[in-house]
C-alpha positions, -999 to +999 in steps of 0.1 A: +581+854+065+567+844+031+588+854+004+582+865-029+591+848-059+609+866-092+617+847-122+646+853-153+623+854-181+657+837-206+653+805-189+613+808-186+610+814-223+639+786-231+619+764-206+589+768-229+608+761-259+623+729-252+590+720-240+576+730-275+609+709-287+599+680-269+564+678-273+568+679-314+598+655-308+577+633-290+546+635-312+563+628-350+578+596-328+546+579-315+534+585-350+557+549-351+538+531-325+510+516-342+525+514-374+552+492-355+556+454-371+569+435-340+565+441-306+609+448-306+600+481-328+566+490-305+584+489-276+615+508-294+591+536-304+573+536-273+602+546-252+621+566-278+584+587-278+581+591-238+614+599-238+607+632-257+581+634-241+594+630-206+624+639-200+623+667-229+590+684-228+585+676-193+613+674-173+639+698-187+612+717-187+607+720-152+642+721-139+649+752-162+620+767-149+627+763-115+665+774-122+645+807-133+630+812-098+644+833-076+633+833-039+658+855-027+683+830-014+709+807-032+692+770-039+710+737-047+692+706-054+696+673-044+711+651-072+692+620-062+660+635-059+666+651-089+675+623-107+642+604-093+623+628-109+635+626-143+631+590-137+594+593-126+585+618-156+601+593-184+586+563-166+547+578-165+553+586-205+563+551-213+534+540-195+510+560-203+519+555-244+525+519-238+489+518-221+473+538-251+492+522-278+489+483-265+458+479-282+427+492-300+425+531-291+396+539-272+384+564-250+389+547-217+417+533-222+430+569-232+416+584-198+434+556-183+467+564-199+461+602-192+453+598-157+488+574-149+508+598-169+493+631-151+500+614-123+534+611-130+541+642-139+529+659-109+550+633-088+577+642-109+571+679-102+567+677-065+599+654-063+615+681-081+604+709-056+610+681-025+652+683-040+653+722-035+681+724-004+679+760+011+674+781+040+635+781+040+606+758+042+582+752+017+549+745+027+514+740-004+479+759-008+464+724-015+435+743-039+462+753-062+485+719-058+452+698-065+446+723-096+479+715-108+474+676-106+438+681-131+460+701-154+487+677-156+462+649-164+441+673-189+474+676-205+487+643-207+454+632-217+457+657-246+489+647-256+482+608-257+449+618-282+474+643-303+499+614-305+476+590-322+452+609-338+476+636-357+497+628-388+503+662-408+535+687-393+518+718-393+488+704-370+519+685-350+535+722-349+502+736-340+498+708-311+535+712-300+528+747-290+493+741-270+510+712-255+540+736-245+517+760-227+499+733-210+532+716-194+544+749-186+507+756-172+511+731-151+545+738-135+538+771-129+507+767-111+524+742-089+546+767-084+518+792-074+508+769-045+540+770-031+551+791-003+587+798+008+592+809+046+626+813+059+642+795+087+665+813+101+697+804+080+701+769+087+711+753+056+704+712+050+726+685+051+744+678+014+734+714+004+771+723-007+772+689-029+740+696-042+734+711-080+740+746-087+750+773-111+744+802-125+746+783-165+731+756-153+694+764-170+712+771-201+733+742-202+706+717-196+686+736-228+712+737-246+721+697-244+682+691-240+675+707-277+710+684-295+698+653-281+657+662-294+671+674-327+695+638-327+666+621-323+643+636-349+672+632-371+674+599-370+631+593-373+633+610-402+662+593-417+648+558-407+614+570-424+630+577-456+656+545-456+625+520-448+603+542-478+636+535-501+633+498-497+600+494-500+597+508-539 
């Protein structure tokens, strides 16, 4: 029997705002990329960038959000799987901004870059539903899991452009927030193609070591947002110490 999924709409508006977080985070970083003297400082801002990006907009993100499902039945996730994910969704980043950001912009090297990077990001995703350990199945409407796929490249395809195109905050606020809803789009429409059957009871191996917790959603925003806030701390204090000692 299918079951029906019900959400706590805390963690799904806290997963929207670190993605928000993450996106502007990410944005006012890659700002850095081609302004970068050496290839040390490109690279530097290249992963700082897909960093926020990844594994703040992205990937906190989506582990918040699916801490805010509720299928009916306790869930723990697999801390490998879970860890490969984050992995995956900070490696497509630094790809796809290294991609875009190697050389002169253009547009196909930007589809390029948006396509690896969506990509990534569903992989990411799916990984992330793959950890869920439980007493049901999970089986895909492939419509709505291929949907999700185009969104995630649309979005990552808007992001690269926004990164390298957009200089002022309040467009980089502005572009935060569409990029926000897009990420979150994208999650939740993977979501959408998933169906959860139960199977009787039988729980999976490594299900009691898995991850769990009912703070767990919170405490991953919560160290999510003082690591983004770290690091646009210190971008804007680096801006300001190289403008000093260049009067």
């Amino acid at each position: 029997m299918s079951m029906q999924l019900n959400y706590n709409w805390l963690l799904v508006l806290l997963s929207y705002a670190v993605s928000v977080l993450g996106s502007f985070t990410a944005l006012q970083l890659a700002v850095a990329i081609p302004l970068a003297a050496t290839q040390r400082q490109k690279t530097a801002a290249v992963v700082m960038a897909g960093g926020a990006m990844g594994l703040g907009a992205i990937w906190a993100m989506h582990f918040i959000a699916m801490l805010a499902c509720d299928n009916g039945m306790d869930v723990s996730y697999d801390a490998s799987l879970t860890a490969l994910s984050a992995l995956v969704a900070f490696a497509a980043c630094v790809a796809g901004l290294m991609l875009v950001g190697s050389g002169r912009f253009d547009w196909l090297r930007l589809l390029a870059a948006g396509i690896c990077m969506g990509l990534g990001v569903a992989a990411m995703h799916y990984i992330g539903m793959a950890a869920m350990m439980m007493p049901a199945k999970i089986s895909y409407a492939s419509g709505l899991v291929a949907l999700s796929v185009v969104i995630a490249m649309v979005a990552s395809t808007v992001a690269l452009w926004l990164a390298f195109n957009l200089r002022g905050p309040l467009q980089m606020i502005g572009s935060a927030l569409v990029m926000g809803v897009a990420v979150c789009g994208m999650h939740y429409t993977g979501m959408a193609a998933a169906s959860f059957e139960d199977n009787g009871g039988q729980l999976p191996d490594g299900y009691a070591e898995g991850l769990r917790g009912g703070n767990l959603g919170l405490t991953i925003f919560v160290v999510v947002t003082i690591l983004l806030v770290l690091m646009l701390v210190l971008h804007y204090w680096r801006q300001r110490y190289r403008s000093s000692i260049s009067i």
